[in-house]
C-alpha positions as CSV (number, residue, x, y, z in Angstrom):
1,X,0.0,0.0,0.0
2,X,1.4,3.1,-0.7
3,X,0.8,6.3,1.6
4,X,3.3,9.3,1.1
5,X,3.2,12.1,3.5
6,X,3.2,15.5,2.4
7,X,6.3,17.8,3.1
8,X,5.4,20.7,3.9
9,X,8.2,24.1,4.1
10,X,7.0,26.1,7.4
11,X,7.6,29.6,6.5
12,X,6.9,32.1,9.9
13,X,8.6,34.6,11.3
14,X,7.1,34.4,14.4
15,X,9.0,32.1,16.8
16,X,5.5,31.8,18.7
17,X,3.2,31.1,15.6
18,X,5.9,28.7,14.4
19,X,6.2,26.4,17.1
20,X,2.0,26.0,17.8
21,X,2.4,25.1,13.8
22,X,4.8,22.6,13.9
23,X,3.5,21.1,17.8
24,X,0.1,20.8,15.7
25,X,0.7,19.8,12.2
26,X,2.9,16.8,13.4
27,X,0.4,14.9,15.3
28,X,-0.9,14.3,12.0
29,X,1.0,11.1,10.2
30,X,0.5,12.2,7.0
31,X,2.3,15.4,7.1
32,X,5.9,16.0,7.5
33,X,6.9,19.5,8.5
34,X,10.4,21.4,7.8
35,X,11.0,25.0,9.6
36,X,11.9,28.2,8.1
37,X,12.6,31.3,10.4
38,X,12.9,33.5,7.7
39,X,12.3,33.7,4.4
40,X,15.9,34.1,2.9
41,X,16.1,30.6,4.9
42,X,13.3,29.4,3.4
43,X,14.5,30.1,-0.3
44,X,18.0,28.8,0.5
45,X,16.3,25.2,1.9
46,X,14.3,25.3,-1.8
47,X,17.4,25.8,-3.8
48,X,19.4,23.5,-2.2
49,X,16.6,21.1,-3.4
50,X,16.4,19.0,-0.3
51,X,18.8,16.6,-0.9
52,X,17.2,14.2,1.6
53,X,13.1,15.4,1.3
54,X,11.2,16.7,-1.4
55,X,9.2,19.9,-0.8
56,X,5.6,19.6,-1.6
57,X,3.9,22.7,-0.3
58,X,4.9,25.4,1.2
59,X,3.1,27.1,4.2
60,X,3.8,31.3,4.1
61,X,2.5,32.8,7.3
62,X,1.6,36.5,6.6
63,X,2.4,38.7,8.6
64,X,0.3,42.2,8.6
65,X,3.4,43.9,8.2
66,X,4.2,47.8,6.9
67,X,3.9,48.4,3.9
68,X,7.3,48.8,3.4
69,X,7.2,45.2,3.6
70,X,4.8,44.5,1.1
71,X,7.0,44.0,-1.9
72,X,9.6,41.7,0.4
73,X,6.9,39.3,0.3
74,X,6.0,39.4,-3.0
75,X,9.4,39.2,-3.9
76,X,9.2,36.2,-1.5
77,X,6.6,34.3,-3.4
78,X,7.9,34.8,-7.0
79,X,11.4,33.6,-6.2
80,X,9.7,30.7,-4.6
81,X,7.7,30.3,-8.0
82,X,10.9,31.1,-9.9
83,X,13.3,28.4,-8.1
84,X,10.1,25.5,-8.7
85,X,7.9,27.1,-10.9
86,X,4.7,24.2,-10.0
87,X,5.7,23.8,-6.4
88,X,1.7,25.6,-4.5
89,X,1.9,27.8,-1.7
90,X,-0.4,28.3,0.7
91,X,-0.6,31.7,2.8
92,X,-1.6,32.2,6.6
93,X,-2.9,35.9,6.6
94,X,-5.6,37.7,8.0
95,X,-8.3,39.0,5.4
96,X,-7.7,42.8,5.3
97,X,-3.6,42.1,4.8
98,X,-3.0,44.9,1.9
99,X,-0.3,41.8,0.6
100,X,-3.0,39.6,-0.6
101,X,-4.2,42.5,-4.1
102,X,-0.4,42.0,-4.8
103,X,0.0,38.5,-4.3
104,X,-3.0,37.7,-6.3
105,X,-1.6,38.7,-9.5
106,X,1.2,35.5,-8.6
107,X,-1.4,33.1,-8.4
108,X,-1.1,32.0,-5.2
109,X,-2.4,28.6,-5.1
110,X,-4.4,29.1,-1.7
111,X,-5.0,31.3,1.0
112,X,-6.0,30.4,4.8
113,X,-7.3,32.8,7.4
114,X,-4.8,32.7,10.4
115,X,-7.1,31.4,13.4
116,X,-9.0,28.9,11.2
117,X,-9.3,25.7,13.6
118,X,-5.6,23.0,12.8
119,X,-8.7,20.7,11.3
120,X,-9.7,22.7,8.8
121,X,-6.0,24.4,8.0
122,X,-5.1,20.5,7.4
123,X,-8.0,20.2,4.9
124,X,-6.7,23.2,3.2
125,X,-2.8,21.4,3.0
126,X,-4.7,18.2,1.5
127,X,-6.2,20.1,-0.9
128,X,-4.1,22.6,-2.2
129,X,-1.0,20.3,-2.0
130,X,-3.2,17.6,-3.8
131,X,-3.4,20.4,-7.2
132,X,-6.3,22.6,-6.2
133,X,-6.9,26.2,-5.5
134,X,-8.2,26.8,-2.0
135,X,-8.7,30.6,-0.5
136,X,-10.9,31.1,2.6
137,X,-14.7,32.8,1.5
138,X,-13.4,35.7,4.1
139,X,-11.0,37.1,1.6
140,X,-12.3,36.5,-1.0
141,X,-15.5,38.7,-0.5
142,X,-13.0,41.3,0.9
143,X,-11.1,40.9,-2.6
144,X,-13.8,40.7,-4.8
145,X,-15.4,44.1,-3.1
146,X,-12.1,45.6,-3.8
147,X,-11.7,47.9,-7.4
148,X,-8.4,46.4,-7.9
149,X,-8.4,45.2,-11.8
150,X,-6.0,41.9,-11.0
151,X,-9.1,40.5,-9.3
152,X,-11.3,40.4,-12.4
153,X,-8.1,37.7,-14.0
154,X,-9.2,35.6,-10.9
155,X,-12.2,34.1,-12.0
156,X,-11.8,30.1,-11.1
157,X,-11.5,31.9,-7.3
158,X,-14.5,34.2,-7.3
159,X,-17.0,30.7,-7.9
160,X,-15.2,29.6,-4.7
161,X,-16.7,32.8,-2.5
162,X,-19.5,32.2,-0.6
163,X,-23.2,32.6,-2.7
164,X,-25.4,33.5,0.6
165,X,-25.8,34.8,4.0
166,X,-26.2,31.2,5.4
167,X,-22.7,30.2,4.1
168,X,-21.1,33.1,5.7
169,X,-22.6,33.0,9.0
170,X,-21.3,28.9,9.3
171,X,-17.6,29.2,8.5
172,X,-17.9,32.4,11.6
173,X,-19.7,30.4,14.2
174,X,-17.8,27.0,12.9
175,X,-14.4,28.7,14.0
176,X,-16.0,30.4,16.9
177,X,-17.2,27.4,18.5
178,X,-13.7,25.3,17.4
179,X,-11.5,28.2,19.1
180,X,-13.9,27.8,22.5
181,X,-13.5,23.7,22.1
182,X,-9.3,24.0,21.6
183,X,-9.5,26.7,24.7
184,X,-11.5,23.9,26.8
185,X,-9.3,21.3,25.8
186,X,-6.5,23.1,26.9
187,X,-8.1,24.0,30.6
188,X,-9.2,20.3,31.2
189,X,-5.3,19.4,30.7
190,X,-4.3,21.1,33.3
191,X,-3.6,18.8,36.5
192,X,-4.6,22.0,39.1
193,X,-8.1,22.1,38.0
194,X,-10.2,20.9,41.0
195,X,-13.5,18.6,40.8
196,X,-16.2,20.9,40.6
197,X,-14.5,23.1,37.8
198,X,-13.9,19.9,35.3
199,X,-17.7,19.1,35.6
200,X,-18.6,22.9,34.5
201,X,-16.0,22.8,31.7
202,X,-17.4,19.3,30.5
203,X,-20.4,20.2,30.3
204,X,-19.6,24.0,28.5
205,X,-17.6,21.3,26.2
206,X,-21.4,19.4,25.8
207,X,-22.9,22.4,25.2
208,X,-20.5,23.9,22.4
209,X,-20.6,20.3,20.8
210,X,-24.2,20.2,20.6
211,X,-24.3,24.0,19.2
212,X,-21.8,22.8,16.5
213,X,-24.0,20.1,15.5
214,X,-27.0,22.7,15.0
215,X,-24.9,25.5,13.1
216,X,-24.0,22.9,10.9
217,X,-27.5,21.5,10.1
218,X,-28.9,24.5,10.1
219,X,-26.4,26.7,8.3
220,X,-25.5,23.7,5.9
221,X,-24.6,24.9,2.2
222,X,-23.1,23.0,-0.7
223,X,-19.6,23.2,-0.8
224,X,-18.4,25.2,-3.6
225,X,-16.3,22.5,-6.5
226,X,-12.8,23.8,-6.6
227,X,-10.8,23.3,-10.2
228,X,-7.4,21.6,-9.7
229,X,-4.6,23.9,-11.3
230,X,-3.6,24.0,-14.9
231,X,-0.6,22.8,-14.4
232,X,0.1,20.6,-11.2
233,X,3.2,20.6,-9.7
234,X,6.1,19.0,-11.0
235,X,6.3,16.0,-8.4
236,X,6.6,12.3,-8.4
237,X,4.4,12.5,-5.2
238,X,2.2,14.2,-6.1
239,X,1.6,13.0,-9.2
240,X,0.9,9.8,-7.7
241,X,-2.1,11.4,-6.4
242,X,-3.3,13.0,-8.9
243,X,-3.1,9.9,-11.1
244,X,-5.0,8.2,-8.3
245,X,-8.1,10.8,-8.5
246,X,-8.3,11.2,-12.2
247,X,-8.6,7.4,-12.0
248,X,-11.0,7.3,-9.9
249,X,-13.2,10.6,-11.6
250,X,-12.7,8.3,-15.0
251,X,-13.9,5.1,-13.3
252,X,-17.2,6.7,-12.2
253,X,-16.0,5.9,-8.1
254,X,-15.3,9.3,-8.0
255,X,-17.6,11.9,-8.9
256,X,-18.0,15.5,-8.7
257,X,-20.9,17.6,-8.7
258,X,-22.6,21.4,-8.4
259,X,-25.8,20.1,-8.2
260,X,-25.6,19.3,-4.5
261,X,-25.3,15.7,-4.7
262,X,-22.6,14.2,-2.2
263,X,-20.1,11.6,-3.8
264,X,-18.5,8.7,-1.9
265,X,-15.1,11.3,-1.2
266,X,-17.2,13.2,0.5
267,X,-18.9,10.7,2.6
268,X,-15.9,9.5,3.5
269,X,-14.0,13.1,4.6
270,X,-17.4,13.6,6.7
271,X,-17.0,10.3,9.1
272,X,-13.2,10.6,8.9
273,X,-13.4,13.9,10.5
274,X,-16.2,12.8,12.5
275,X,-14.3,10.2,14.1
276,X,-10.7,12.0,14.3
277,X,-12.6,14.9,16.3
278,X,-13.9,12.5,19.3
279,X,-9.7,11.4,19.3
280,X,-9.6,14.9,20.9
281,X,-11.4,14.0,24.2
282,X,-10.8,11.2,26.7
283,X,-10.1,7.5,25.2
284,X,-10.1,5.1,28.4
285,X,-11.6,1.9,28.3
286,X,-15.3,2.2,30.2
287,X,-16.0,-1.7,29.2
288,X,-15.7,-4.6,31.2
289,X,-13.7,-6.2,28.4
290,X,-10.4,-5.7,28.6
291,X,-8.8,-4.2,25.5
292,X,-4.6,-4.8,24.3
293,X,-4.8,-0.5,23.6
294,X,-5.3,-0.1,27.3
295,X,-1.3,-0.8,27.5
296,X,-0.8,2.6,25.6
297,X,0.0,6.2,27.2
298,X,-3.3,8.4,26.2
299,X,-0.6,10.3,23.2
300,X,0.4,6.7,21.9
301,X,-3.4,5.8,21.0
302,X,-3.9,9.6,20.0
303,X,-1.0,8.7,17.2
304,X,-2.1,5.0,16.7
305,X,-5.8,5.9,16.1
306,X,-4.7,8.9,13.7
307,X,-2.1,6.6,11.9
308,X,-5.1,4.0,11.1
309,X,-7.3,6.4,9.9
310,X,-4.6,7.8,7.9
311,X,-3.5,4.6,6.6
312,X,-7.2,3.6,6.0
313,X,-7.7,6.7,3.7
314,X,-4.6,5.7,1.8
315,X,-6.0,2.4,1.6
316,X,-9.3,3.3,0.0
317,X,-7.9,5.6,-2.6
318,X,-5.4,2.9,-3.7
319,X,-8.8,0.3,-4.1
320,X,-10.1,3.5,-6.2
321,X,-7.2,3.8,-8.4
322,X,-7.2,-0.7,-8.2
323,X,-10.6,-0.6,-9.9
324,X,-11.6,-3.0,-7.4
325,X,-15.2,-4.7,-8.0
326,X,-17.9,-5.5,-5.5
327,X,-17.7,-9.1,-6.6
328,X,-13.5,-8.9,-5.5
329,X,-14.1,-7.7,-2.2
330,X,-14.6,-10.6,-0.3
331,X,-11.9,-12.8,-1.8
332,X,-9.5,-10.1,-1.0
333,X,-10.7,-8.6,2.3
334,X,-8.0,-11.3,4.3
335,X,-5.3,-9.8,2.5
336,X,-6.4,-6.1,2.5
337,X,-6.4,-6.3,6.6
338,X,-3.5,-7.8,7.1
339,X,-1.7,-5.0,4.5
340,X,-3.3,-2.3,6.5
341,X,-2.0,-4.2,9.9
342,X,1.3,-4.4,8.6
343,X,1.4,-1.2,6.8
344,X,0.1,0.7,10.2
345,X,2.2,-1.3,12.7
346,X,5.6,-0.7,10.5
347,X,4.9,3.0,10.7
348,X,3.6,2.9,14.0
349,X,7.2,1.4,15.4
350,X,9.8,2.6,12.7
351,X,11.1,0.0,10.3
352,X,14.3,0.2,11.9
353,X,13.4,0.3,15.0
354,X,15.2,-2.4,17.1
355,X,15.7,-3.0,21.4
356,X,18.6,-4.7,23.2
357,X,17.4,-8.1,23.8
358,X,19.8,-10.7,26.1
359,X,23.1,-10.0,24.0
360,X,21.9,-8.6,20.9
361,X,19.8,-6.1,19.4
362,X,16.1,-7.1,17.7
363,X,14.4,-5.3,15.4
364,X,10.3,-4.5,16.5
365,X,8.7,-5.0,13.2
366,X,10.3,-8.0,11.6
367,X,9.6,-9.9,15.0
368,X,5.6,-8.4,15.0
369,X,5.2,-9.2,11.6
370,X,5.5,-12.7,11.9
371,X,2.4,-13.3,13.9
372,X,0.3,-12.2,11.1
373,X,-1.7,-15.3,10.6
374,X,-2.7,-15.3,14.7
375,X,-3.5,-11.9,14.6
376,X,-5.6,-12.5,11.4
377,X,-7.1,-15.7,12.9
378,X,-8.0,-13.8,16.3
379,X,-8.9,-10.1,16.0
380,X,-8.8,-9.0,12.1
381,X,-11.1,-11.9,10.7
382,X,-13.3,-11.1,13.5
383,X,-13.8,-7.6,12.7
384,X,-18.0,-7.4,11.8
385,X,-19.2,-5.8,8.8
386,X,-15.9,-5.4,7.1
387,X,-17.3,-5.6,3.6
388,X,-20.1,-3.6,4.1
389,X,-18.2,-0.6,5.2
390,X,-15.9,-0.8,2.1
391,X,-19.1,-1.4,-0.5
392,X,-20.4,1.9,1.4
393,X,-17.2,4.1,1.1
394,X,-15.9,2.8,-1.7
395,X,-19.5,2.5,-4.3
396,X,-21.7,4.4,-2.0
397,X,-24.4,1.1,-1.4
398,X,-26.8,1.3,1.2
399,X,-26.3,-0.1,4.6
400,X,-28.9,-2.6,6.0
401,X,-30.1,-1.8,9.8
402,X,-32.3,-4.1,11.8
403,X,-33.3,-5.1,8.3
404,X,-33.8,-2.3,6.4
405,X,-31.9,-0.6,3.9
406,X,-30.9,2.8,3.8
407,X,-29.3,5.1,1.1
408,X,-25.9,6.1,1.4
409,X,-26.6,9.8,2.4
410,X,-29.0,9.2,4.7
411,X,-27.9,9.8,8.5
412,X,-28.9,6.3,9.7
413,X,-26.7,4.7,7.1
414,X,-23.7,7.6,7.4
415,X,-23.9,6.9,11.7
416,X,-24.1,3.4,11.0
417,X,-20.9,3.2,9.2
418,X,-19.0,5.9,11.2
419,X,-19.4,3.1,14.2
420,X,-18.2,0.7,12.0
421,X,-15.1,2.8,11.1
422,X,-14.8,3.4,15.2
423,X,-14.7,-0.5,15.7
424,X,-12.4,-1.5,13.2
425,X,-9.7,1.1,14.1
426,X,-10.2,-0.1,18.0
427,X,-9.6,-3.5,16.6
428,X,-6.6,-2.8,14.5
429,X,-5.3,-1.0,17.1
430,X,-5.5,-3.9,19.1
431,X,-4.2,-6.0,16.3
432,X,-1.1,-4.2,16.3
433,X,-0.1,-4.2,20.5
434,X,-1.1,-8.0,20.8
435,X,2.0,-8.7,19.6
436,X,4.2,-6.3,21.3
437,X,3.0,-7.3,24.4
438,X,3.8,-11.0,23.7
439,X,7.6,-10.0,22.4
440,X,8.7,-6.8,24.1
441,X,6.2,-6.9,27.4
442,X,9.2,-7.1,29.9
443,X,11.5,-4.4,27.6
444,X,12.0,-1.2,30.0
445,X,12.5,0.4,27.0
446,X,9.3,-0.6,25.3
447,X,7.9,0.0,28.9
448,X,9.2,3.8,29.2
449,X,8.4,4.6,25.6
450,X,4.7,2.9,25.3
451,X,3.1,1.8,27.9
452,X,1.0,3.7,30.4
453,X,2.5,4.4,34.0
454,X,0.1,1.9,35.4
455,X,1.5,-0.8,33.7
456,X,5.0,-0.8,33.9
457,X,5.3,-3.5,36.9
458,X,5.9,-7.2,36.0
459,X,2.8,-7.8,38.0
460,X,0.7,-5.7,36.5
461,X,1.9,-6.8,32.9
462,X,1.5,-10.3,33.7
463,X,-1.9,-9.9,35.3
464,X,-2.9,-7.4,32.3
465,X,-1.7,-10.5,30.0
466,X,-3.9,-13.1,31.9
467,X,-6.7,-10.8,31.7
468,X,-6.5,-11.0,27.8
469,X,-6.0,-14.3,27.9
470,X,-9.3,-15.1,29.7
471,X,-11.1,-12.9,27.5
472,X,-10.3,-14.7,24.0
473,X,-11.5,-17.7,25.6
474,X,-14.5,-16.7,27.4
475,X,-15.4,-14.8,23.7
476,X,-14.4,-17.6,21.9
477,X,-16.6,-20.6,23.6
478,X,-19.0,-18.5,25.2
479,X,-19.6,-15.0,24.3
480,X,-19.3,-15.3,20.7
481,X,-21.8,-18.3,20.5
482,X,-24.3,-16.4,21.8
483,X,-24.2,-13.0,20.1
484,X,-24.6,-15.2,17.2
485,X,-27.4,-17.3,18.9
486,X,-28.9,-13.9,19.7
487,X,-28.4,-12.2,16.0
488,X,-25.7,-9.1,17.7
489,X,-22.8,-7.7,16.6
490,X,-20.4,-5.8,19.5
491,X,-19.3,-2.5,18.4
492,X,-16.2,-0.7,20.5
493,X,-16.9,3.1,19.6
494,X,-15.7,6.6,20.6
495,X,-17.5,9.0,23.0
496,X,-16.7,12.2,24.7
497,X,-15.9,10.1,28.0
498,X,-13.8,6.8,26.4
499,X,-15.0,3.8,24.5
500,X,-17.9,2.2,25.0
501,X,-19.6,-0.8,23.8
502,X,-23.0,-1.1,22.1
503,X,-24.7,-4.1,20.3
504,X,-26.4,-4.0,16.7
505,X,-28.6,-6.6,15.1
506,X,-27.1,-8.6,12.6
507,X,-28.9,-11.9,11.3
508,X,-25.9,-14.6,11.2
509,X,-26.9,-18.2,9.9
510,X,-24.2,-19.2,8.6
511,X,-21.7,-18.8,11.2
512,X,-24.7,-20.7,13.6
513,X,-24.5,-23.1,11.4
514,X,-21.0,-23.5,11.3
515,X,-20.7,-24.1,15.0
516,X,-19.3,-27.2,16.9
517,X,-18.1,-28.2,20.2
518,X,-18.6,-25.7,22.8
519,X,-19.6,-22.8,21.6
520,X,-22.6,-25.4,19.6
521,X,-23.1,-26.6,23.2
522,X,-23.6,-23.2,24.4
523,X,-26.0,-22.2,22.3
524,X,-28.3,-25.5,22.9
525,X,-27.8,-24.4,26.3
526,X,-29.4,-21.0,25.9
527,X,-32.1,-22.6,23.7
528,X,-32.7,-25.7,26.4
529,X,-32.8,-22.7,28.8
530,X,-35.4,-20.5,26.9
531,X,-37.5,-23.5,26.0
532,X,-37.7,-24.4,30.3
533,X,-37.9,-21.0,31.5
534,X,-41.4,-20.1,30.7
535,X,-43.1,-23.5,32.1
536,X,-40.5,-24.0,34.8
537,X,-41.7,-19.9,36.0
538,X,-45.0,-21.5,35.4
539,X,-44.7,-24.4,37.5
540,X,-42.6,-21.9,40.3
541,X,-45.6,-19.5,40.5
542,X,-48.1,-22.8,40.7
543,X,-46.0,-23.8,43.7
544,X,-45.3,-21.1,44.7
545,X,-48.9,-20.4,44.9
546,X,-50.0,-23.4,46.3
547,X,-47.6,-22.6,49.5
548,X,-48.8,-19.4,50.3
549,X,-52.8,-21.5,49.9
550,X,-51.5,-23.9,52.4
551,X,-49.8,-21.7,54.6
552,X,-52.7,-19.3,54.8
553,X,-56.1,-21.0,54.6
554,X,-54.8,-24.4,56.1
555,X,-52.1,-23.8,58.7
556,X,-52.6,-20.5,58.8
557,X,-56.3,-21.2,60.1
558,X,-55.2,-24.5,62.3
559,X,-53.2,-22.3,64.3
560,X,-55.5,-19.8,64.3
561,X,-58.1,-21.6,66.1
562,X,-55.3,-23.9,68.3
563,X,-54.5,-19.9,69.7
564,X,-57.6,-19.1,70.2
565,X,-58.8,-22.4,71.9
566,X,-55.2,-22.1,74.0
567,X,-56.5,-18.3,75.2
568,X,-60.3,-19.1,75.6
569,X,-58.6,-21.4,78.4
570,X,-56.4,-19.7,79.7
571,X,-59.1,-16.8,79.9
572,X,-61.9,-19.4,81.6
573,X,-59.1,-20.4,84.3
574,X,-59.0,-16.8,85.3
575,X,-62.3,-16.2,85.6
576,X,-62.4,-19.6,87.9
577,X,-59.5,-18.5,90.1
578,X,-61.1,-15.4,90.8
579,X,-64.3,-16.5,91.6
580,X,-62.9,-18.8,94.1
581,X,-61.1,-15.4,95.6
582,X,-64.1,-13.7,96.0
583,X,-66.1,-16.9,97.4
């Protein structure tokens, strides 16, 4: 599978802008990120060629300098366009900066407003990096106001500003609400805060969730189709991209439209970011079930989960560009898992990563690689609804829920498939730590570098190992049986307070069918048990009721009358003693 990361030229000026951007744009594993502190720097890094990395975009910030300034970073941007005359920039600027009427006239291949949330400033790399023209609606209504002739030459930009009010007033409240979310974030970090303050800021964080689910319903608008460039930058790289989505566009997988219509890309980049915002909030385990990621520091499964996703997206525009069928699918779903295990886990550990073991030193990912049938035979060939969530993002068919069918674009089907994405990269995570902790779970090394604080004891390891022991064999003789007796499936998914488990109805025959041993006796069990219960409750409450009959009106009522017999005596020997007193 191949997945290139884009490299990225960080050009800022200021030391405090430039670190946030780096500390940010690295936790994404697609991007790679190389620092300019100036822009003489910057040109000299470009025409040295970067003997070891190639150069794929390069990020300007824009400062709102004096005008003075102005031409310097003009001048900037042509040399940059005179040393690699393809190679797109993409400025960081706030919207009245008088630079942007001059830089227009360069072509600037995008423009990004500087406080824009690192989600969508990512989306804006992707795209402009991938040979399209991206500038934020902000500037360009402040452009297209302006009586500057060099904006009437920009015509594949002004279809990109926004057509309404509506439009407008999301992308303001969007980054409103993000900046308030990243500011929350921050506070619930901080180890000082007491109790009582995390509850409030969780639930300001509830309520600034919730009010960016309504802008964005309410204030929805079609997204405006950007043209790629004329001529795309002169890069093996990128080429390789743009190969794989002219593919794709020719294939009829990939389709664009103005008409409103969403297209299986953009299905996909909606659960993607779906899922990669709810990495942002707390990721412990809050099932019973013990889970291999629970080994991880809380930044280790951050950069696992972000690496599957990533790799995932790679993964599905390489089937795109593959012209893979429906009807291929299944016979090739064993060997597309265990790619995407061994693509993730090689990045996840470094190819040449390597530990001192006894006398020697031994490479991680030659030694995790070899348990690729186990982990195939326990976790990824276990992984529900594989093949339906491919058919979805990859031809846009309709999921089936509790046995109905729903259209791609309908919110069922897209939360439907979202879960599925959240289980499978829970899985593969897990896929890829079973085997570390069955190699390298006594390494200090490993230990210091991986595994959460709680966990670094041999106790602890070896009691966390037992744990997972028991639970592939309780799943495999007993729990398994009967979610398929019972027609579930068990998703793990993301919430704002960890993963959590919920159960989906699935109609499974075939694997009943298919059972033996155990897990066959199981389920006999549970029907032996189902087909007794009613008449052995009947029978209980008949006895039960027959009991309380004889204990009432039979005993009840002997004993009764034995009392009262037993105190009409005693009474009639009182009366008799104290007659004889009196007498």
């Amino acid at each position: 599978m191949v997945d290139i990361p884009i490299q990225i030229l960080v050009v800022e000026t200021d030391p405090v802008m430039r670190s946030g951007l780096l500390a940010c744009l690295d936790r994404f594993p697609d991007l790679r990120t190389v620092a300019a502190e100036t822009r003489s720097s910057a040109l000299l890094v470009l025409s040295e060629q970067m003997k070891t990395t190639e150069i794929d975009l390069v990020l300007f910030g824009l400062s709102p300098d004096l005008s003075s300034r102005q031409l310097s970073a003009i001048e900037f941007c042509q040399q940059v366009k005179t040393i690699k005359p393809n190679l797109p920039i993409l400025l960081l600027t706030a919207p009245q900066d008088p630079h942007l009427q001059g830089l227009l006239a360069i072509e600037i291949e995008g423009c990004c407003v500087r406080g824009t949330s690192i989600v969508d400033l990512v989306e804006y790399i992707r795209q402009v990096a991938a040979g399209k023209t991206m500038w934020a609606p902000e500037i360009l209504q402040r452009l297209s106001r302006s009586d500057d002739p060099s904006f009437t030459n920009a015509g594949s930009l002004r279809d990109s500003a926004p057509k309404n009010l509506r439009q407008r007033l999301q992308s303001t409240s969007s980054q409103q609400i993000e900046t308030a979310l990243a500011q929350l974030n921050t506070a619930l970090t901080s180890p000082q805060i007491s109790p009582l303050a995390r509850l409030i800021l969780i639930g300001r964080r509830r309520e600034l969730n919730a009010a960016r689910w309504l802008v964005n319903r309410l204030l929805a608008t079609s997204q405006p189709q950007i043209e790629p460039l004329a001529q795309p930058p002169d890069s093996t790289k990128w080429r390789l991209r743009q190969r794989n989505h002219q593919s794709a566009l020719k294939s009829g997988k990939l389709t664009t439209t103005t008409t409103g219509e969403i297209t299986p890309k953009a299905l996909q980049a909606g659960i993607f970011d779906r899922i990669t915002a709810k990495l942002q909030f707390n990721l412990d385990n809050l099932t019973p079930t013990p889970l291999e990621i629970d080994l991880l520091k809380l930044d280790k499964k951050q950069e696992l989960y972000y690496l599957i996703l990533r790799q995932f997206e790679g993964l599905l525009d390489e089937l795109r560009f593959s012209q893979v069928t429906v009807y291929r699918l299944p016979e090739q779903q064993s060997m597309i898992w265990q790619d995407l295990w061994a693509s993730v886990t090689t990045d996840f550990f470094g190819r040449y990563y390597s530990v001192s073991a006894i006398d020697m030193q031994r490479e991680i990912v030659p030694t995790l690689l070899q348990d690729r049938q186990i982990v195939q035979a326990e976790i990824l060939a276990k992984i529900p609804q594989t093949i339906e969530l491919l058919n979805y993002l990859l031809f846009q068919m309709p999921l089936t829920i509790d046995n109905i069918s729903y259209a791609a674009d309908t919110q069922i089907a897209t939360d439907r498939a979202g879960d599925l994405l959240e289980n499978l990269t829970i899985h593969l995570a897990n896929a890829v730590i079973q085997p570390l902790l069955n190699y390298f779970g006594n390494s200090d090394e490993i230990k210091s570098r991986f595994f959460d604080r709680r966990l670094l004891s041999t106790r602890e390891i070896e009691r966390f190992r037992n744990d997972l022991s028991w639970r592939y064999r309780i799943d495999r003789y007993f729990s398994e049986p009967q979610a398929i007796f019972e027609s579930k499936y068990y998703l793990f998914i993301f919430t704002n307070y960890g993963i959590k488990r919920i159960a989906i109805y699935a109609h499974r025959p075939q694997e009943l069918a298919n059972l033996s041993g155990i897990p066959l006796t199981v389920t006999l069990a549970l029907e032996t048990r189902d087909a007794l219960s009613p008449r052995l409750k009947s029978a209980t409450t008949l006895i039960g009721s027959a009991i309380v009959y004889l204990l009432t009106e039979i005993i009840g009522r002997g004993i009764g009358l034995i009392g009262r017999g037993v105190i009409k005596g005693i009474g009639n020997i009182w009366q008799e003693s104290n007659r004889h007193r009196q007498e």
